[in-house]
KELUM-17203 format. One record per residue: chain; x, z, y of N, C-alpha, C, O in turn; residue in three letters. Coordinates in steps of 0.2 Angstrom, whole numbers, padded with zeros to 4 digits. Layout:
N
+--------+-------+-------+-------+-------+-------+-------+-------+-------+-------+-------+-------+-------+--------+
! chaine !    nX !    nZ !    nY !   caX !   caZ !   caY !    cX !    cZ !    cY !    oX !    oZ !    oY ! residu !
+--------+-------+-------+-------+-------+-------+-------+-------+-------+-------+-------+-------+-------+--------+
!      A !     X !     Z !     Y !     X !     Z !     Y !     X !     Z !     Y !     X !     Z !     Y !    ALA !
...
+--------+-------+-------+-------+-------+-------+-------+-------+-------+-------+-------+-------+-------+--------+
//
This chain:
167
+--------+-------+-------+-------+-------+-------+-------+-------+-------+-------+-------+-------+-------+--------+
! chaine !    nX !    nZ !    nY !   caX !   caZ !   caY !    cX !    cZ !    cY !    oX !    oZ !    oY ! residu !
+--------+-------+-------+-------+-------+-------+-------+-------+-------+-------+-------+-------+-------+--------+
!      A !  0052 !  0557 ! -0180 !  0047 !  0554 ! -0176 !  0049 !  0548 ! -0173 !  0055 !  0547 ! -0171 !    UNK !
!      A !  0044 !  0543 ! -0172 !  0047 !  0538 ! -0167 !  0051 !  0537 ! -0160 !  0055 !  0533 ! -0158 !    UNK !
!      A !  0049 !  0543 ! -0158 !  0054 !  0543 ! -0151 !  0059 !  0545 ! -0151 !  0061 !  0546 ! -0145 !    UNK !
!      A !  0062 !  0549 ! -0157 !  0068 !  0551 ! -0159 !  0075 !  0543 ! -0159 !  0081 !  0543 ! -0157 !    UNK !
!      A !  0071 !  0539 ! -0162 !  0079 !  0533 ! -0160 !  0076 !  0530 ! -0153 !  0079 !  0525 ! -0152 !    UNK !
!      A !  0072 !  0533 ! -0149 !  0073 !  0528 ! -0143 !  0076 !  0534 ! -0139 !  0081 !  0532 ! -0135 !    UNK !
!      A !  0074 !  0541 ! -0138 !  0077 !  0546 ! -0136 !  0086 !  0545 ! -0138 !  0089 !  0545 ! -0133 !    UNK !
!      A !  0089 !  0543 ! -0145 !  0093 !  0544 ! -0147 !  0097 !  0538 ! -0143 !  0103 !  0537 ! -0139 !    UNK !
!      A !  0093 !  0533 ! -0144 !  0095 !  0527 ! -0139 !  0097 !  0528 ! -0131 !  0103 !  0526 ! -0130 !    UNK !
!      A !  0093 !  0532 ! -0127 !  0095 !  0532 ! -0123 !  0103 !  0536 ! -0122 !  0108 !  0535 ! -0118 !    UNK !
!      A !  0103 !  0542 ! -0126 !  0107 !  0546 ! -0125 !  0114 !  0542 ! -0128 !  0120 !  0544 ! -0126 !    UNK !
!      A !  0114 !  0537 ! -0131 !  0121 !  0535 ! -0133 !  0123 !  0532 ! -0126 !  0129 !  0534 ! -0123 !    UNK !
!      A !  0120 !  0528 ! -0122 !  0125 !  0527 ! -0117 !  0120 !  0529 ! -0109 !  0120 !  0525 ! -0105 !    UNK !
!      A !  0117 !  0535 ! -0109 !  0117 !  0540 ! -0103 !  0120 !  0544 ! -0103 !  0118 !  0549 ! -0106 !    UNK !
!      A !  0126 !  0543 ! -0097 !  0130 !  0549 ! -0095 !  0131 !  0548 ! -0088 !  0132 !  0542 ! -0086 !    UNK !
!      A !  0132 !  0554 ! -0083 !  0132 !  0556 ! -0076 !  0139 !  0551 ! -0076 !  0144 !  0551 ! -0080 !    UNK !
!      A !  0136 !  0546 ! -0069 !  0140 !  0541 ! -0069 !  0139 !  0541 ! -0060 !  0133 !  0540 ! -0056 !    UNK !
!      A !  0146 !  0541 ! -0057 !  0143 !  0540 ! -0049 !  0143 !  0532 ! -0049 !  0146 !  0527 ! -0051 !    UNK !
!      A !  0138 !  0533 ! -0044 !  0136 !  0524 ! -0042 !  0140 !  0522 ! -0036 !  0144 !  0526 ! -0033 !    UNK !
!      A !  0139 !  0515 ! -0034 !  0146 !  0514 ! -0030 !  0140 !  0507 ! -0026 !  0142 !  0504 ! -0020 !    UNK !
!      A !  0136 !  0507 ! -0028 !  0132 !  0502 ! -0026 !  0126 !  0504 ! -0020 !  0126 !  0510 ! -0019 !    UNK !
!      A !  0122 !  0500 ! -0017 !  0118 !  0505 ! -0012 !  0110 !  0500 ! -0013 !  0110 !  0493 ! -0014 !    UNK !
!      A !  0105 !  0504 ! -0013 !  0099 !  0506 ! -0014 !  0098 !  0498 ! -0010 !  0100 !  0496 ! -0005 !    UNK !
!      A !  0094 !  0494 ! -0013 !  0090 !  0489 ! -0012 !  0083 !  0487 ! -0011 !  0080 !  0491 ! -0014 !    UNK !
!      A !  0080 !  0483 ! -0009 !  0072 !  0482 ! -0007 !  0071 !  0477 ! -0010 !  0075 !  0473 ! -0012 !    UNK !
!      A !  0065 !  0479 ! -0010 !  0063 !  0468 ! -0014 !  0053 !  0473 ! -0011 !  0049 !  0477 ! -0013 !    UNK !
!      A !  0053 !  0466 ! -0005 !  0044 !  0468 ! -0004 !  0042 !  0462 ! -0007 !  0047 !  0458 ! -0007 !    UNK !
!      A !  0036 !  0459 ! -0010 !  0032 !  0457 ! -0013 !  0027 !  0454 ! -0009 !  0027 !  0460 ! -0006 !    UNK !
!      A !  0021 !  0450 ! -0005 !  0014 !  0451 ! -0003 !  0017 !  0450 !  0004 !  0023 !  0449 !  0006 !    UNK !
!      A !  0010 !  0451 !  0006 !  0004 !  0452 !  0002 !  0002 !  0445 !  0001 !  0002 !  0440 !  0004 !    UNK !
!      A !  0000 !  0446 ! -0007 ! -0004 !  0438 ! -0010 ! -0009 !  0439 ! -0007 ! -0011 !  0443 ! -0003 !    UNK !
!      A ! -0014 !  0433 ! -0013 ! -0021 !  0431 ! -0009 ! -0026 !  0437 ! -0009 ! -0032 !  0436 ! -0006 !    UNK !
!      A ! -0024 !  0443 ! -0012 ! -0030 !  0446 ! -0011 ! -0027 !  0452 ! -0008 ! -0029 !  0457 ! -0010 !    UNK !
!      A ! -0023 !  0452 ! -0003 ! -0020 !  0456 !  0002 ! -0016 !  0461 !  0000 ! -0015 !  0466 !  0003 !    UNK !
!      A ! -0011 !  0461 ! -0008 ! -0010 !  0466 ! -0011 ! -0002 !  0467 ! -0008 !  0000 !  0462 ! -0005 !    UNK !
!      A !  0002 !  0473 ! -0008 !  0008 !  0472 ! -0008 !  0012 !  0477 ! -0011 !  0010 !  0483 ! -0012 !    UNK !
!      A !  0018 !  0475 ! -0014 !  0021 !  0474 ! -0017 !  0029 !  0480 ! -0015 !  0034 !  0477 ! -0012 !    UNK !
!      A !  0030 !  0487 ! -0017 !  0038 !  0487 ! -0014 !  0039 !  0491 ! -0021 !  0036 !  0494 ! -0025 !    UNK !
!      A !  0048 !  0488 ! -0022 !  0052 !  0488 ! -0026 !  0061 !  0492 ! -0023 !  0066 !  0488 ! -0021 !    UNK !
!      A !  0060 !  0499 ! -0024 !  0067 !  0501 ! -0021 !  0070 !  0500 ! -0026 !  0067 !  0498 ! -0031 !    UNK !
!      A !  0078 !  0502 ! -0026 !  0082 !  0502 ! -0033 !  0088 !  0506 ! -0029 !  0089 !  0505 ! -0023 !    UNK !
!      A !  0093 !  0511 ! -0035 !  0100 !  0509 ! -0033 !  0101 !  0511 ! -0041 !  0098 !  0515 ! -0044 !    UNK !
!      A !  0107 !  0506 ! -0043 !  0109 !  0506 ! -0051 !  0115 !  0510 ! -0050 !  0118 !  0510 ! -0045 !    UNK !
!      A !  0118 !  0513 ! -0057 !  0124 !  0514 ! -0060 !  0126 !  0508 ! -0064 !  0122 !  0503 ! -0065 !    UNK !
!      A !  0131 !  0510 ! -0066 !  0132 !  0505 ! -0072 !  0127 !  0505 ! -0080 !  0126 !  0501 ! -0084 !    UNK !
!      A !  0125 !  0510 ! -0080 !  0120 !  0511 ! -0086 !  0111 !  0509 ! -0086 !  0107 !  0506 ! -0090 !    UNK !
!      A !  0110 !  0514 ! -0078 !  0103 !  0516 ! -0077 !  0101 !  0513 ! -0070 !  0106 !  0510 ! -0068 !    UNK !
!      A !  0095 !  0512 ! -0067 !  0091 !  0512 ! -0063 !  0088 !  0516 ! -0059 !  0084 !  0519 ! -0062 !    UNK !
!      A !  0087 !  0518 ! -0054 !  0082 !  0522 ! -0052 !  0079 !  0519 ! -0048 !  0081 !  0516 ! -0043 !    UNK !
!      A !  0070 !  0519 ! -0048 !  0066 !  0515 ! -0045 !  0062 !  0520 ! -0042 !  0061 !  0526 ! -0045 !    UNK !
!      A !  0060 !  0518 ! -0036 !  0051 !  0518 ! -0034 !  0050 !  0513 ! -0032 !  0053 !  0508 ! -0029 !    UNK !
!      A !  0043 !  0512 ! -0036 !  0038 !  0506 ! -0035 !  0030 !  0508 ! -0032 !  0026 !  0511 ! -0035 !    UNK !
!      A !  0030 !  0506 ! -0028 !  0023 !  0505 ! -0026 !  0018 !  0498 ! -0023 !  0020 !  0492 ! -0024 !    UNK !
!      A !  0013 !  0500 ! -0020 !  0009 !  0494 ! -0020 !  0003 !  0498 ! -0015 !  0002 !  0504 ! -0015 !    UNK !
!      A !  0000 !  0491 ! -0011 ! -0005 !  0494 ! -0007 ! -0014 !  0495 ! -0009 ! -0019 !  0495 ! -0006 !    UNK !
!      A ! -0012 !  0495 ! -0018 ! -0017 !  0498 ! -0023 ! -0019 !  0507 ! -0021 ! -0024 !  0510 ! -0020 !    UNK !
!      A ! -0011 !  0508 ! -0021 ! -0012 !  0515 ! -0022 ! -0008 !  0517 ! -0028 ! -0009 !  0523 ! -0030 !    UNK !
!      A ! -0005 !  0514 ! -0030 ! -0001 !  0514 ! -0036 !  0007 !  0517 ! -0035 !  0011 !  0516 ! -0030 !    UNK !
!      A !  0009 !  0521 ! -0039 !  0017 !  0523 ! -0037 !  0019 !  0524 ! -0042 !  0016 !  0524 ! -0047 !    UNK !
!      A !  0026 !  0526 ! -0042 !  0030 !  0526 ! -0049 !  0038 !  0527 ! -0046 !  0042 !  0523 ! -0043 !    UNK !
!      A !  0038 !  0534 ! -0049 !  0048 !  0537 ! -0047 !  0049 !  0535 ! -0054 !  0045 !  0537 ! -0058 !    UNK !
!      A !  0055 !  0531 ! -0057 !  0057 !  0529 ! -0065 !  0065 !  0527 ! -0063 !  0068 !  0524 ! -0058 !    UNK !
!      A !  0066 !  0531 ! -0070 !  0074 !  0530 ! -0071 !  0073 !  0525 ! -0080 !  0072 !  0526 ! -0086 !    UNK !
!      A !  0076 !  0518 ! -0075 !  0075 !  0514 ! -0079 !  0083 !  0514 ! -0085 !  0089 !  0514 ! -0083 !    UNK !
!      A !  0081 !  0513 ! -0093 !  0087 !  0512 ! -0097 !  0087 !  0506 ! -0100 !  0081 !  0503 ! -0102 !    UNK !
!      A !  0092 !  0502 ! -0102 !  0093 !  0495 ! -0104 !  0091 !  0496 ! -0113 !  0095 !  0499 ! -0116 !    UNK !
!      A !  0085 !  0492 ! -0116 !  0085 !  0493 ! -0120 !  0086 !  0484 ! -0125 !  0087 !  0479 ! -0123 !    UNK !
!      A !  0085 !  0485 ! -0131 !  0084 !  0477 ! -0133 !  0079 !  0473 ! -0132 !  0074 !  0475 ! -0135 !    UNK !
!      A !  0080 !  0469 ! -0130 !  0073 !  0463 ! -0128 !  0069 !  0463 ! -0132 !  0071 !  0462 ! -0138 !    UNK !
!      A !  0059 !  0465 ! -0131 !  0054 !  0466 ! -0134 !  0055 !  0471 ! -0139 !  0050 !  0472 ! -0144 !    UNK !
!      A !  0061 !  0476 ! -0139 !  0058 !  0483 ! -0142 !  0056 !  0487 ! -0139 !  0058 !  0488 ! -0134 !    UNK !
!      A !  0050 !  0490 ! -0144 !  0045 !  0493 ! -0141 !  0048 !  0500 ! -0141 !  0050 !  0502 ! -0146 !    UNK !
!      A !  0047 !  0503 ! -0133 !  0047 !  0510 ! -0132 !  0041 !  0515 ! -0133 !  0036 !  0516 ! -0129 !    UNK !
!      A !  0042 !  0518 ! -0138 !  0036 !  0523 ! -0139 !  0035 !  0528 ! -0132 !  0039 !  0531 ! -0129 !    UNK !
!      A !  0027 !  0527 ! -0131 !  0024 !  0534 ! -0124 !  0027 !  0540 ! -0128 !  0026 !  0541 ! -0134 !    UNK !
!      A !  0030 !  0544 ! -0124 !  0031 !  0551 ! -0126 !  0031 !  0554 ! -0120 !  0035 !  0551 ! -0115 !    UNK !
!      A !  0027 !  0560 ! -0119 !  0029 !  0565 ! -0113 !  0035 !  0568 ! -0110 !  0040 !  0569 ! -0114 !    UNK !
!      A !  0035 !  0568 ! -0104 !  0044 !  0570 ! -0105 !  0041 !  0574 ! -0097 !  0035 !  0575 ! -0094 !    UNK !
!      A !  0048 !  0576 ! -0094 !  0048 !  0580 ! -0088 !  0054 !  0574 ! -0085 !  0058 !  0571 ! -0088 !    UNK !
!      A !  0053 !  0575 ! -0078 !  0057 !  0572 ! -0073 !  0061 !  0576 ! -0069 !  0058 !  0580 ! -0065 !    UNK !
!      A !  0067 !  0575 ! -0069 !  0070 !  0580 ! -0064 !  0074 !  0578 ! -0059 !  0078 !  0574 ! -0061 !    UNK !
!      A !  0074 !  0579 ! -0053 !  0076 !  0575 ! -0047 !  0082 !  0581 ! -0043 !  0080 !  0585 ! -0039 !    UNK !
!      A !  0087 !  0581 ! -0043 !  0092 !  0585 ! -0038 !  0094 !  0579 ! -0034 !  0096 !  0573 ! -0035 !    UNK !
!      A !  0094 !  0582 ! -0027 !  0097 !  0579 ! -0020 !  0103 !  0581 ! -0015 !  0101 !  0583 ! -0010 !    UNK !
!      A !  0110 !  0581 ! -0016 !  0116 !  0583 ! -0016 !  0118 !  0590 ! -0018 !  0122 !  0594 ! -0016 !    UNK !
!      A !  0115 !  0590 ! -0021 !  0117 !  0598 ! -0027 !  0111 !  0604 ! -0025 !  0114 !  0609 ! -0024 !    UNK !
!      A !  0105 !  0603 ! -0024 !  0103 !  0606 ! -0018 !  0096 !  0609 ! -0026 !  0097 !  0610 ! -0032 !    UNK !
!      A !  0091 !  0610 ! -0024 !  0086 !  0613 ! -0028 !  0084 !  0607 ! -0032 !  0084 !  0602 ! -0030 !    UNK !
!      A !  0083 !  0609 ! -0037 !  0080 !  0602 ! -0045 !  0072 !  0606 ! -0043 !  0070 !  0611 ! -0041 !    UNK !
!      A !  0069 !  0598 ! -0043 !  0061 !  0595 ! -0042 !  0060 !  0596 ! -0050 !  0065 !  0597 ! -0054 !    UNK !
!      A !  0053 !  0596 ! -0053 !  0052 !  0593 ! -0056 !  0047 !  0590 ! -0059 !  0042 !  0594 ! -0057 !    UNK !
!      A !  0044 !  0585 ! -0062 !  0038 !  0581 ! -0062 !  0036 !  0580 ! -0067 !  0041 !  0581 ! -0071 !    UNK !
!      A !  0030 !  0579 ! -0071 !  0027 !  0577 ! -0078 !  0029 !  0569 ! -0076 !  0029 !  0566 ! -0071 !    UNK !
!      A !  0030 !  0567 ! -0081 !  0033 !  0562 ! -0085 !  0030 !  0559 ! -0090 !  0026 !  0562 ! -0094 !    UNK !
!      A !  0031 !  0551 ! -0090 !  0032 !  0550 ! -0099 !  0038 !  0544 ! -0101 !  0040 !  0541 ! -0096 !    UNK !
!      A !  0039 !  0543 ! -0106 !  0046 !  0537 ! -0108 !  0039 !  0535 ! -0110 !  0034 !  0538 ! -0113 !    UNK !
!      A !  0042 !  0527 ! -0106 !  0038 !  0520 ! -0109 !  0042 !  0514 ! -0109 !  0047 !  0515 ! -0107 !    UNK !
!      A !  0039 !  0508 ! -0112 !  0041 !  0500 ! -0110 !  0042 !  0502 ! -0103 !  0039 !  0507 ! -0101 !    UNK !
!      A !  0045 !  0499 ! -0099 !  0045 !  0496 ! -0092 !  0043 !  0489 ! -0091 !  0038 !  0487 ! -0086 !    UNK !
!      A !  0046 !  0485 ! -0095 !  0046 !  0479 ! -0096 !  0050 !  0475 ! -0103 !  0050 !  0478 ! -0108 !    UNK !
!      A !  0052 !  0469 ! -0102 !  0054 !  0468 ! -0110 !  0061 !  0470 ! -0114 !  0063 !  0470 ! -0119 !    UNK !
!      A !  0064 !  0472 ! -0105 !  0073 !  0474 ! -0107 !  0075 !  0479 ! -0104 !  0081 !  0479 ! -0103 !    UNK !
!      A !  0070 !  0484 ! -0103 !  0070 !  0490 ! -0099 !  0063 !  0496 ! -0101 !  0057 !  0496 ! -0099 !    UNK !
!      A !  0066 !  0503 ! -0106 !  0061 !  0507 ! -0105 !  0061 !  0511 ! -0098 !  0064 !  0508 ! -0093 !    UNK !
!      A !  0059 !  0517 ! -0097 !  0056 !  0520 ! -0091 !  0056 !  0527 ! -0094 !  0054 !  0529 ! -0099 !    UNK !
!      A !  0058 !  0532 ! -0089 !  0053 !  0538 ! -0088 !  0051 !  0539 ! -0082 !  0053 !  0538 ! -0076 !    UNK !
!      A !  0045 !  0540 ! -0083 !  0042 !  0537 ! -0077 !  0038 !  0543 ! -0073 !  0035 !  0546 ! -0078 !    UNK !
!      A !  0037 !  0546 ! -0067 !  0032 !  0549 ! -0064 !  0028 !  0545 ! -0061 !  0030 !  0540 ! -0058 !    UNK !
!      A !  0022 !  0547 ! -0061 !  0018 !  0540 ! -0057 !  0013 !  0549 ! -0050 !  0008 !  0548 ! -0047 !    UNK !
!      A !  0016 !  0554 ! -0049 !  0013 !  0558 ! -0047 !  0014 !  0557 ! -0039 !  0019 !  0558 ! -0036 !    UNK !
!      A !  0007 !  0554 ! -0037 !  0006 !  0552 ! -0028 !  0003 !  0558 ! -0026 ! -0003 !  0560 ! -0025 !    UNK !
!      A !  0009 !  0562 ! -0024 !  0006 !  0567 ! -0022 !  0010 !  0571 ! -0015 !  0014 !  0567 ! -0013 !    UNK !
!      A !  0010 !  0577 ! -0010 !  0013 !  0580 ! -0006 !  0020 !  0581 ! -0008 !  0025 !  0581 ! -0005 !    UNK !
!      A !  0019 !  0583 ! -0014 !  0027 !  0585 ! -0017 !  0032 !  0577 ! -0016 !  0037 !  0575 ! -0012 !    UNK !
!      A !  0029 !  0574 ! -0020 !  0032 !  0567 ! -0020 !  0035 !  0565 ! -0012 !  0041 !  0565 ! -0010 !    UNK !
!      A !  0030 !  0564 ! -0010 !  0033 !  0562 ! -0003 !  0036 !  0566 ! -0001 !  0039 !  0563 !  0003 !    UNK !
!      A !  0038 !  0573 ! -0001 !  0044 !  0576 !  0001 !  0051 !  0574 !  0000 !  0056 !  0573 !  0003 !    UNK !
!      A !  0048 !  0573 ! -0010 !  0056 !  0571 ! -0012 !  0058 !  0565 ! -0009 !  0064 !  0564 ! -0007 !    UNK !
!      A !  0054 !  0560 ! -0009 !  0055 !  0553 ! -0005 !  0058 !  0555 !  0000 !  0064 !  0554 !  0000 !    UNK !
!      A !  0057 !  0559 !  0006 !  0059 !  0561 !  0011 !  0066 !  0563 !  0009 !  0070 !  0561 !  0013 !    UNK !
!      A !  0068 !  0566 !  0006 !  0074 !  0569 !  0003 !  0077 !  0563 !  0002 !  0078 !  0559 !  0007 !    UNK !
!      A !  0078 !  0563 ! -0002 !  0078 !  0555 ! -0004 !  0084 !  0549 !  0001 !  0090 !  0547 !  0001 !    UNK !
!      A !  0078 !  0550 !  0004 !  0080 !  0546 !  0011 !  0084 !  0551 !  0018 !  0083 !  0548 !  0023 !    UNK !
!      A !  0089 !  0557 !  0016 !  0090 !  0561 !  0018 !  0095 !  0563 !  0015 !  0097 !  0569 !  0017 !    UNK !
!      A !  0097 !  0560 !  0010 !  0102 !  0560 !  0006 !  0109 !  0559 !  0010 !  0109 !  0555 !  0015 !    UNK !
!      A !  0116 !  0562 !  0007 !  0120 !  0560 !  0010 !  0124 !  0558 !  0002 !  0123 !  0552 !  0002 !    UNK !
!      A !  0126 !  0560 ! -0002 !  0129 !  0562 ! -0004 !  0129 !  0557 ! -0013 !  0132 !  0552 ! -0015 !    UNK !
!      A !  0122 !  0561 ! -0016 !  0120 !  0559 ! -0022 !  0114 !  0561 ! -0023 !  0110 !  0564 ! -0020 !    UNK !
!      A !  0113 !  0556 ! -0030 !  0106 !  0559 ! -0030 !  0105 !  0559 ! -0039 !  0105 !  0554 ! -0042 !    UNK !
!      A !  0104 !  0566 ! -0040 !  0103 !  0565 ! -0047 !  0095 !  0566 ! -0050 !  0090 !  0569 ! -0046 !    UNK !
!      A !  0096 !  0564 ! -0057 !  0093 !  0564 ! -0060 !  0092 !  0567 ! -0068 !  0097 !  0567 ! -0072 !    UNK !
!      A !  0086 !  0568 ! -0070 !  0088 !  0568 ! -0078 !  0080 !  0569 ! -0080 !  0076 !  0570 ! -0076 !    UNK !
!      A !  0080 !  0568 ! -0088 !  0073 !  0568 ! -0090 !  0074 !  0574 ! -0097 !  0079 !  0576 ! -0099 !    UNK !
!      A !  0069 !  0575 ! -0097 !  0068 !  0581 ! -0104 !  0061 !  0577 ! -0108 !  0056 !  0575 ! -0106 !    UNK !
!      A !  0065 !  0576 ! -0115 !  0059 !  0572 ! -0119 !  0062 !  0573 ! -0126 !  0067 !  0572 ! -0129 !    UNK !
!      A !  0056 !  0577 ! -0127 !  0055 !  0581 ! -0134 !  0061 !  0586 ! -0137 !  0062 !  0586 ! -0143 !    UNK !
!      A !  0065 !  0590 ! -0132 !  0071 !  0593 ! -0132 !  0076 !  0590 ! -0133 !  0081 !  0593 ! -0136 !    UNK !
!      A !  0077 !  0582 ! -0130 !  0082 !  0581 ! -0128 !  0083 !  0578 ! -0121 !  0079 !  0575 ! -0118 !    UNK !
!      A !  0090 !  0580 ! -0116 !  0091 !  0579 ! -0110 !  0096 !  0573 ! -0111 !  0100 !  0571 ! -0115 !    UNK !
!      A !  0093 !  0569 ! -0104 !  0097 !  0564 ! -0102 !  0097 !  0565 ! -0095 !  0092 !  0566 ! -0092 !    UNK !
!      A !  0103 !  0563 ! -0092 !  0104 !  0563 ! -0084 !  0109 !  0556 ! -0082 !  0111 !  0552 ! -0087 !    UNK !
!      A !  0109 !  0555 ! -0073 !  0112 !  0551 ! -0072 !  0113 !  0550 ! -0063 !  0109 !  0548 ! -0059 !    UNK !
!      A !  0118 !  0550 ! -0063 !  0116 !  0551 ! -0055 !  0118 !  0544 ! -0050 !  0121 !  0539 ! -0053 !    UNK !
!      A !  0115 !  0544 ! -0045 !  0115 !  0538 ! -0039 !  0119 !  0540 ! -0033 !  0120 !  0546 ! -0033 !    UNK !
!      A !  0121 !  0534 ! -0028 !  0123 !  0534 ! -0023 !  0118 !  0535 ! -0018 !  0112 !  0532 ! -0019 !    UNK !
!      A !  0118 !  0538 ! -0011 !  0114 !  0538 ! -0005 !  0114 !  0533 ! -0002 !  0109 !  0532 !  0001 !    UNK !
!      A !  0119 !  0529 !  0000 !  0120 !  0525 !  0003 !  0116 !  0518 !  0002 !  0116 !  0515 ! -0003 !    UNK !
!      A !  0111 !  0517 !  0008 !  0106 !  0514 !  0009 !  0098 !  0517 !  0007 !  0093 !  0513 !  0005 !    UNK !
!      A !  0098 !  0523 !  0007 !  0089 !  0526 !  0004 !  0087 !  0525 !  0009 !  0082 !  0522 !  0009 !    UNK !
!      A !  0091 !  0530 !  0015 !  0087 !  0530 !  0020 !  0083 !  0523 !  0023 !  0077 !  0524 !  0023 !    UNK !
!      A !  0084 !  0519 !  0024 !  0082 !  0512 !  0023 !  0075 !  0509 !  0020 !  0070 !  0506 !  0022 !    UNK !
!      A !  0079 !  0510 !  0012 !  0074 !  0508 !  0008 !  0066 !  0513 !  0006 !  0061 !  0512 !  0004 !    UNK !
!      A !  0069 !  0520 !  0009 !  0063 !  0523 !  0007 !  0058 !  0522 !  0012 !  0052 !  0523 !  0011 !    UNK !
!      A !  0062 !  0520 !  0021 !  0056 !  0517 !  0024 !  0051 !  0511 !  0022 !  0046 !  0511 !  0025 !    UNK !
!      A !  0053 !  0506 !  0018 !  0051 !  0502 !  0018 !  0045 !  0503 !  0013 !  0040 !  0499 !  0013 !    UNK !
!      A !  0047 !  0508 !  0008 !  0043 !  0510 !  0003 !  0034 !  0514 !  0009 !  0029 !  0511 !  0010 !    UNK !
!      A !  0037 !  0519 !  0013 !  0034 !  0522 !  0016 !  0029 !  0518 !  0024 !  0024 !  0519 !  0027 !    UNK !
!      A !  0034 !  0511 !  0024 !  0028 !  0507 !  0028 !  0025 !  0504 !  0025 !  0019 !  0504 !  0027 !    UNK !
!      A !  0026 !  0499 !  0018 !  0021 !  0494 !  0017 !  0016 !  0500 !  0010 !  0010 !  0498 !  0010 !    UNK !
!      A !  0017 !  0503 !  0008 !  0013 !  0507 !  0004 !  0007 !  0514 !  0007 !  0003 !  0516 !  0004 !    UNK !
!      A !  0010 !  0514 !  0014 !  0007 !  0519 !  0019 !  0006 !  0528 !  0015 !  0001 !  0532 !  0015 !    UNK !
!      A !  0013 !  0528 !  0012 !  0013 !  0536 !  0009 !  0012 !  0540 !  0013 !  0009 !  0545 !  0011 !    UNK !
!      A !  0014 !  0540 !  0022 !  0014 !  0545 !  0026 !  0006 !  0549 !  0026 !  0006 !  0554 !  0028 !    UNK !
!      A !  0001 !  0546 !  0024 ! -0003 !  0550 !  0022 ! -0004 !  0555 !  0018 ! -0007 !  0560 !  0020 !    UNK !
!      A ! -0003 !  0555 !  0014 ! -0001 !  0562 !  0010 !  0001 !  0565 !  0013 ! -0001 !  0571 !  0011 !    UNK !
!      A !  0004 !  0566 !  0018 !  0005 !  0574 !  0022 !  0001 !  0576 !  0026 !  0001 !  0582 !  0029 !    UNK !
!      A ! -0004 !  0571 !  0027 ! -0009 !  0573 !  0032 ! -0016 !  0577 !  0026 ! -0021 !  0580 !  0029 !    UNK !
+--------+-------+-------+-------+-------+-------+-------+-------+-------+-------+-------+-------+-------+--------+
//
């Protein structure tokens, strides 16, 4: 199938990797039609872990992988899994896509009360923070550093206004 070599892709260089680097912000906005824009991150040397959202309503938990410029990542279903310093595994519907032109994705896009707990988690982190995806029976994991979530999941949480979801 075709997402047998992008699955395969990913698996040749994802492996559980401690991060040594700390969770970054990048806001956006608001441009001319009042939109804005947040972008957290913290990398390993391999992978990415993002949330992205926007004052659309738009959100997105993605564990980005480096692929070769303008090949295409086939959509395939996958599951998301989220562990916060060895503590209970989350887990989310998913899909592997493009990201962008040098990055595919598995991506949850699910705006919901679960999410924002994890976000909360997240940001509550001391320790680590892993991840891994399940797509088409094959697993990929890779874990991050907590140092600076706390931080950046607030900025996620003020300019995006998720605290509603628990209301």
């Amino acid at each position: 199938m075709k997402y047998t070599a992008a699955v395969g892709a990913i698996l040749t260089f994802s492996a559980v990797v401690a991060a040594h680097a700390e969770w970054t912000v990048r806001v956006e906005g608001p441009d001319v039609f009042g939109n804005t824009m947040v972008l957290i991150g913290e990398t390993n040397y391999r992978e990415m872990l993002v949330v992205q959202c926007d004052s659309k309503d738009q959100f997105a938990l993605a564990l980005l992988f480096r692929k070769k410029e303008f090949e295409q990542t086939p959509k395939v279903a996958a599951s998301f899994l989220v562990q916060i310093d060895g503590g209970q595994t989350q887990r989310f519907s998913a899909e592997m896509r493009g990201w962008n032109d040098k990055h595919g994705a598995i991506v949850a896009e699910e705006r919901s009360p679960e999410m924002l707990k994890l976000l909360e988690a997240i940001a509550g982190a001391r320790q680590r923070i892993s991840v891994g995806a399940e797509i088409g029976g094959n697993q990929v994991s890779a874990s991050f550093g907590a140092s600076g979530s706390r931080r950046a999941v607030s900025a996620v949480m003020q300019h995006c206004k998720l605290a509603t979801l628990s209301q």
